[in-house]
Backbone as CSV, one residue per row, in Angstrom:
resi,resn,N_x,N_y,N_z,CA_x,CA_y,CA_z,C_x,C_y,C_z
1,UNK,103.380,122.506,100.382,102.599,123.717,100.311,101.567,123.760,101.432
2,UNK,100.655,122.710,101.668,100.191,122.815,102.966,100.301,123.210,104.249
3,UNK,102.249,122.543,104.663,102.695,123.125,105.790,102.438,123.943,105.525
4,UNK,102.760,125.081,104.515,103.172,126.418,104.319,101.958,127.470,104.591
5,UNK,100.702,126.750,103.776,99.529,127.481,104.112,99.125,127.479,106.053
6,UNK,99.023,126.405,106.361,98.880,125.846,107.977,99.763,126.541,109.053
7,UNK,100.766,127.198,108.392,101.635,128.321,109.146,102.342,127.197,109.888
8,UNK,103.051,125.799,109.623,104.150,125.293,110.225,105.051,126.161,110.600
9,UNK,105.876,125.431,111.780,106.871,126.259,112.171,108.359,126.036,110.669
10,UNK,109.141,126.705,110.294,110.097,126.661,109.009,111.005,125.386,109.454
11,UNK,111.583,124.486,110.131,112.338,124.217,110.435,111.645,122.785,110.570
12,UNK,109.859,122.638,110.657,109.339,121.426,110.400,109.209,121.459,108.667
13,UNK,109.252,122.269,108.118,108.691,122.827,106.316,110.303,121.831,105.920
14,UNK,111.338,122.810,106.737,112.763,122.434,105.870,112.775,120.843,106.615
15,UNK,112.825,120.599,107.190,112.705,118.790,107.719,111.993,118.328,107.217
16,UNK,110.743,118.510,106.475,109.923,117.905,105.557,110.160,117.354,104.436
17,UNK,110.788,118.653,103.446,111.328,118.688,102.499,112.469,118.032,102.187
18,UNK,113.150,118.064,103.325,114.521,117.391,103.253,114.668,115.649,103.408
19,UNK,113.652,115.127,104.016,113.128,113.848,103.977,112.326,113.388,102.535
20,UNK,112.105,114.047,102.033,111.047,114.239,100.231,112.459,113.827,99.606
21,UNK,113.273,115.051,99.758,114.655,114.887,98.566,115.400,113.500,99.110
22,UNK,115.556,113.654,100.379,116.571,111.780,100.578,115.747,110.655,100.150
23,UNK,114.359,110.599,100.302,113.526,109.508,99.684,113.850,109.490,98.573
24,UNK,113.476,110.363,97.572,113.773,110.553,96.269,115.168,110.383,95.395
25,UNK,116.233,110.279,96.093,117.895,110.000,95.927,117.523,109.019,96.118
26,UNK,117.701,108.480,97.208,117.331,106.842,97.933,116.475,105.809,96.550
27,UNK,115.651,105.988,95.950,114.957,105.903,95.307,116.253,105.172,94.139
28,UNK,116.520,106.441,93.277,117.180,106.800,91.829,118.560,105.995,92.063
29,UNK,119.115,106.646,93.800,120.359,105.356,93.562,120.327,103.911,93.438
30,UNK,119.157,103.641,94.047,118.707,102.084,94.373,118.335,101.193,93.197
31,UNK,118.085,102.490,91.837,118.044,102.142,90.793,119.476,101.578,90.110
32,UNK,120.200,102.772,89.993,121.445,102.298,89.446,122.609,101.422,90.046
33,UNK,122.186,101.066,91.910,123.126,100.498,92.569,123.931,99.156,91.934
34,UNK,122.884,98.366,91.103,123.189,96.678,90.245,124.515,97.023,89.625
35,UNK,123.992,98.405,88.062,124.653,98.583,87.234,125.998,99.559,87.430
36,UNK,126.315,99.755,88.451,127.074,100.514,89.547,128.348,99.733,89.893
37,UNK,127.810,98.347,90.646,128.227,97.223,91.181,129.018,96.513,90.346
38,UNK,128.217,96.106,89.223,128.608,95.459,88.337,129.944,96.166,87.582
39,UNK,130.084,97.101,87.234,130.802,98.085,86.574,132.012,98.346,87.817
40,UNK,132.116,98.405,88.731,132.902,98.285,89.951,134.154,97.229,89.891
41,UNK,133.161,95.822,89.803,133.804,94.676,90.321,133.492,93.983,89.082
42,UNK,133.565,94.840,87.580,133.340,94.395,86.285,132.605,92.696,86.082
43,UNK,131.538,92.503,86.754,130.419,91.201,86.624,130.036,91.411,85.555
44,UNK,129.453,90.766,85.021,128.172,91.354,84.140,127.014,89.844,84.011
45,UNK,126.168,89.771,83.679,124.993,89.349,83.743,125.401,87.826,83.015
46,UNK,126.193,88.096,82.333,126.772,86.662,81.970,127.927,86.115,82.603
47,UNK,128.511,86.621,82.894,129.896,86.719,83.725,129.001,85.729,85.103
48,UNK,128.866,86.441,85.589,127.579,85.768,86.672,127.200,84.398,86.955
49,UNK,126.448,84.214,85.583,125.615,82.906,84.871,126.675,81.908,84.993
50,UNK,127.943,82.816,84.276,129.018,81.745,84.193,129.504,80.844,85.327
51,UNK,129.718,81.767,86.140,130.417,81.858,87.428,129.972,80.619,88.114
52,UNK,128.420,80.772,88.026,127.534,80.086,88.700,127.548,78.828,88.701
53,UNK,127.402,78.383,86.611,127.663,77.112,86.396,129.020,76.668,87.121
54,UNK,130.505,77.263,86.942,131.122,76.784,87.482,131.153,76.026,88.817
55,UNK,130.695,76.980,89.753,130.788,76.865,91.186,129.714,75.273,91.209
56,UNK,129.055,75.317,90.131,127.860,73.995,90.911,129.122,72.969,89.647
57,UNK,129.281,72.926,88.913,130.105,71.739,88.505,131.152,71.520,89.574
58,UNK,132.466,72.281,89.776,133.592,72.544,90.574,132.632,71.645,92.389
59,UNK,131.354,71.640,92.792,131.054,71.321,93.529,130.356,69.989,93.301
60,UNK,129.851,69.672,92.115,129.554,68.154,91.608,130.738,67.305,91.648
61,UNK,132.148,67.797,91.400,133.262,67.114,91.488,133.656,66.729,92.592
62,UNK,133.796,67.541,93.291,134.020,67.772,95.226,133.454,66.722,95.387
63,UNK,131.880,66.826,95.313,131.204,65.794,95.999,131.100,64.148,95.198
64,UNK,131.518,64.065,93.805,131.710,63.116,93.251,130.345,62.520,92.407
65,UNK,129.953,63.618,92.208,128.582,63.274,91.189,129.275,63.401,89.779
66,UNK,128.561,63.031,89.087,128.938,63.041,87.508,127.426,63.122,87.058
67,UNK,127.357,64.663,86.805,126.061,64.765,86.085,125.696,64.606,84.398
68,UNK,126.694,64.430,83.973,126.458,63.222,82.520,126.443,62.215,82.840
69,UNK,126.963,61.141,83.455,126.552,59.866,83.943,125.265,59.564,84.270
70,UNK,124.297,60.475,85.014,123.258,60.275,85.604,122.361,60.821,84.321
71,UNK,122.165,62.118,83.659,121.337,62.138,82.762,121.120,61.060,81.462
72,UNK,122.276,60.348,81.581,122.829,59.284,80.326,122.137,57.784,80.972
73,UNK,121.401,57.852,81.797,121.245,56.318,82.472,119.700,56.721,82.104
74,UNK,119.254,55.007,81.318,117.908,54.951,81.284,117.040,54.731,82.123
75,UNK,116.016,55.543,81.918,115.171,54.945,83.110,114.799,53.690,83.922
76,UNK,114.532,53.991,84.928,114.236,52.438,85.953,115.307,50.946,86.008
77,UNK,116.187,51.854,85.440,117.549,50.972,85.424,118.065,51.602,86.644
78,UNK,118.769,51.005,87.552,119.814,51.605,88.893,120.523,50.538,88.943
């Protein structure tokens, strides 16, 4: 409304405005982009978690750790 009172030229008013509405999309999609994603490439928040544990066990093996072995050893014993 300012431009408008200030007698901008229309074409800085509509470039104004039109930067207001893409912020504002930009905004609302950035909201739903996760639950979007997820629903896409069907993840979900546990699916995820899961995934995760796997990848670090599947990589404790690789590398030849045994992380029950090590939580199972008493202290100051090696």
């Amino acid at each position: 409304m300012d431009m408008m009172t200030q007698d901008d030229s229309a074409s800085g008013i509509s470039d104004k405005i039109k930067d207001m509405l893409y912020a504002k999309s930009a905004d609302k999609i950035g909201a739903h982009k996760d639950a979007v994603a997820a629903s896409l490439f069907g993840a979900t928040p546990e699916e995820e978690e899961q995934l995760q544990k796997d990848v670090e066990g599947y990589s404790d093996t690789i590398a030849g750790i045994d992380r029950g072995e090590v939580e199972s050893e008493p202290e100051g014993e090696e």
